[in-house]
C-alpha positions as CSV (number, residue, x, y, z in Angstrom):
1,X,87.8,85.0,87.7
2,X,84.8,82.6,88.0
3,X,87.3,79.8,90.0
4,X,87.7,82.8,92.3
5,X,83.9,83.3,92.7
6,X,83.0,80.1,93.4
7,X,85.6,79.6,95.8
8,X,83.9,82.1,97.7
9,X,80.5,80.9,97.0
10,X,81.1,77.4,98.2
11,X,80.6,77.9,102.3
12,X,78.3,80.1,101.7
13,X,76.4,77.4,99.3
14,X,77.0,74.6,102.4
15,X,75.5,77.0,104.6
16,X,72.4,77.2,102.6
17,X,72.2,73.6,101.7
18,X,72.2,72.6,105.8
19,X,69.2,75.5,106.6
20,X,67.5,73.9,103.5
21,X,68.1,70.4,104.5
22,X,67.1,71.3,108.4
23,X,63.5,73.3,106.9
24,X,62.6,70.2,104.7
25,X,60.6,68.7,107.0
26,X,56.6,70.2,107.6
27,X,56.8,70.5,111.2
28,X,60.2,72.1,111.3
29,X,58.8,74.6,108.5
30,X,55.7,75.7,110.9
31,X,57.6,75.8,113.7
32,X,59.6,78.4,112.0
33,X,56.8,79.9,110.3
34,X,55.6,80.8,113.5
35,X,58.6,82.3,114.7
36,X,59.0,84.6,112.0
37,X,57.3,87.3,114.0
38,X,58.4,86.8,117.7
39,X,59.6,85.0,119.6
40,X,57.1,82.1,121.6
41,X,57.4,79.6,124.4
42,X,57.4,75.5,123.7
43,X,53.6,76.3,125.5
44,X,52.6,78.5,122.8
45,X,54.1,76.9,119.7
46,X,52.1,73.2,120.8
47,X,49.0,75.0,121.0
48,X,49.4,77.2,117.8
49,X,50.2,73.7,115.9
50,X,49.0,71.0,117.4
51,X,52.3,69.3,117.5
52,X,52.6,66.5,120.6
53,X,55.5,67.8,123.3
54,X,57.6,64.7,122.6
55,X,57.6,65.5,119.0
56,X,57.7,69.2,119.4
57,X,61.0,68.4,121.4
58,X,62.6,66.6,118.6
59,X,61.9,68.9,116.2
60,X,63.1,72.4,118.2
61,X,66.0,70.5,119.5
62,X,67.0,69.1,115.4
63,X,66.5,72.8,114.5
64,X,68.6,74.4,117.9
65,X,71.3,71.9,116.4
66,X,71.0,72.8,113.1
67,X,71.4,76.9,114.6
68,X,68.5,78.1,113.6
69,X,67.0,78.6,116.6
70,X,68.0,80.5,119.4
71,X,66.8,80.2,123.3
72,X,66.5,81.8,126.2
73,X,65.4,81.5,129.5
74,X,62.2,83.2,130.9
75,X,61.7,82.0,134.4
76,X,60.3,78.6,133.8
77,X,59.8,78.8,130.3
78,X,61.8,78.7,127.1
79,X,61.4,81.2,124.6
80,X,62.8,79.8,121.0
81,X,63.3,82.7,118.5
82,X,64.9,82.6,115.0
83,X,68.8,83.5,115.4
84,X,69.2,85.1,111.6
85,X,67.1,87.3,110.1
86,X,68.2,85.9,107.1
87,X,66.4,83.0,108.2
88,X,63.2,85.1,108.4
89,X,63.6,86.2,105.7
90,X,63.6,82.6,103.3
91,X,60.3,82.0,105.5
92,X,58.8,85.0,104.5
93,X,59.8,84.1,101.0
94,X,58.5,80.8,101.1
95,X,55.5,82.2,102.6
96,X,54.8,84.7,99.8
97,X,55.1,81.9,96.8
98,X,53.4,79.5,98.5
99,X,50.6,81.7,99.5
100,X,50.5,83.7,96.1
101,X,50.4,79.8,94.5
102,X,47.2,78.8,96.3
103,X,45.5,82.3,95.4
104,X,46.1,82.6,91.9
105,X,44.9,78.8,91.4
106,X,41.3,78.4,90.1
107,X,39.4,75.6,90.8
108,X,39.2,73.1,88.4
109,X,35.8,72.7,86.9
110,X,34.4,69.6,85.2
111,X,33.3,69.8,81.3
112,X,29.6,72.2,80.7
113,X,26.9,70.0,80.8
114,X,24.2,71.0,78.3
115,X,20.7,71.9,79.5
116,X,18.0,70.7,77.3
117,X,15.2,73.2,77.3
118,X,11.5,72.2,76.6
């Protein structure tokens, strides 16, 4: 029974290993990050992160490859949107223990110094 399951598991652990491969990169992480909740033009995703156009091309075009991202036409402009919710949704998670991490850590404090007292 377990050959069975992991014949089934295999393109679906393929699958996973090409969206992790395609998000293990920073830029291509915030790029998504920012998608999680909308859809924005190439305009508004170089100003929310600062990322030169040349680059920013690279990047959305590696992740449009990689089907990620989905486009579509808005006169002029390009809107890039995430095409699974899926997708989202191991943003979100990544979002949530990475965010949590930073909270919960205390900032590290250097041994008590002792105050004489006169």
């Amino acid at each position: 029974m377990l050959a069975v399951e992991t014949k089934q598991m295999l393109p679906l652990a393929e699958e996973a290993t090409r969206l992790i491969k395609a998000l293990a990169h920073p830029e291509r992480l915030m790029i998504c990050c920012q998608l999680r909740n909308g859809e924005l033009s190439v305009g508004q995703i170089e100003e929310a992160l600062d990322i030169p156009q040349p680059r920013l091309s690279r990047e959305l075009s590696k992740l449009r490859a990689d089907e990620i991202l989905g486009t579509r036409r808005e006169s002029k402009a390009i809107i890039y949107h995430l095409r699974d919710d899926r997708i989202g949704a191991i943003i979100d998670t990544l979002c949530q223990v990475m965010l949590g991490k930073d909270v919960r850590r205390k900032p590290k404090r250097g041994p008590k110094k002792s105050v004489k007292r006169s």
